[in-house]
C-alpha positions, 0 to 999 in steps of 0.5 A: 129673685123668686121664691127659692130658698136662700143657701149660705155660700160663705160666712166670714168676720169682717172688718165691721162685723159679719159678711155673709154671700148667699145664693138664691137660685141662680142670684147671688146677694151680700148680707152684712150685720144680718142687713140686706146689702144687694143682689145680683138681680138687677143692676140698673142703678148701679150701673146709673151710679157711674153713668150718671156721674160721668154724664154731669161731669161734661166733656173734659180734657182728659180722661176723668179720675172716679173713685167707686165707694164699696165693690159690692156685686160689681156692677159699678166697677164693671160699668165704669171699666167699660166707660170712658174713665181713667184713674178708676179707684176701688175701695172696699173695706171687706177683704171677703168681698174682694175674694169674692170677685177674685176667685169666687162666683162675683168675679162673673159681674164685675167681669175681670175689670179689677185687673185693668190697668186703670183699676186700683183696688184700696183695701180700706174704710172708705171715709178714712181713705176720704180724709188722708191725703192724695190726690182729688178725683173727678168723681166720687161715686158712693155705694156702701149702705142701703142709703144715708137714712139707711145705714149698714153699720152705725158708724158708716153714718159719720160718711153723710155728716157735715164732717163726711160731706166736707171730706168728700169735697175736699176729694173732688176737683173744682166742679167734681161730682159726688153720687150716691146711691140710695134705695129710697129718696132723702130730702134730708140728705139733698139738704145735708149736700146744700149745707155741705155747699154742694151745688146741683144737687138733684135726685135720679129715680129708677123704678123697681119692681116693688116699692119706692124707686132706687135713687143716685143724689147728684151734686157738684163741688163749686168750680 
């Protein structure tokens, strides 16, 4: 994002820890704990996150259900909107990056989508929301940390345990496809996904312009 200084737009206490939005030139980015999260730069990955679950799911009768883990910047939600998705659920466990989209500079990324009709935004911790009971999605794409190896928070690590990785398939239909972003590769998360008895599993990379590519893990509940 260049070399200009970062200017603190807001600085809130969230439901796990600090939440800051800061500014950097024209760019915007998400810090939580005083952790890097993401930035408006660039949102290809995030973008690829929606496409690619969408993709491995394969033609289907009706208009597939995608849960998106973490609002962040938008990108996801946006794309998804304007995918061929149905039943499009948000959860998001910080009600400052909610504001942010509402009344706030991100609403320009996720470009209005939190007022479609399809759109249910669920203000909640994402493995709890996992676990209670309702109805299976189509598709569970996961953005709340820099990876599984990479944590914002300690606990959001429970999310790639065993116990994690059950709560997300149980959440999927037969055949359903779990993703997640990450911004480095994990071999020891595509071994977690075969334990877990995910089927598929493979790894998408997107080049950046320094440093390891970002990356989706894909994998699919038995059918």
């Amino acid at each position: 994002m260049g070399n200009e200084e970062s200017v603190v737009v807001e600085r809130r206490e969230g439901a796990a820890g600090e939440v800051v939005l800061r500014q950097r030139g024209r760019e915007y980015e998400i810090i939580a704990n005083g952790c890097f999260l993401m930035d408006t730069s660039d949102g290809r990955s995030e973008r690829l996150l929606v496409d690619a679950a969408l993709q491995a799911l394969g033609e289907r009768g009706d208009a597939p259900g995608v849960l998106i883990g973490g609002l962040g910047v938008g990108f996801s939600l946006a794309r998804a909107a304007a995918a061929g998705w149905g039943r499009i659920d948000v959860v998001e466990r910080e009600p400052a990056v909610v504001e942010w989209h509402r009344t706030g500079p991100l609403a320009a990324y996720s470009g209005g989508a939190l007022d479609d009709p399809r759109v249910t935004l669920v203000l909640d911790d994402l493995l709890a929301h996992l676990q209670a009971p309702g109805e299976p999605y189509d598709a569970l794409c996961l953005d709340i940390d820099n990876g599984p190896d990479w944590t914002v928070t300690e606990n959001n690590g429970s999310l790639y345990s065993p116990s994690g990785l059950d709560a997300c398939r149980n959440r999927l239909t037969p055949g359903g496809v779990l993703a997640v972003w990450s911004a480095q590769p994990s071999a020891t998360f595509e071994a977690a996904l075969r334990s877990a008895g995910f089927e598929r599993v493979h790894t998408l990379e997107i080049p950046v312009i320094r440093g390891v590519p970002d990356v989706v893990h894909l994998a699919h509940r038995a059918s």
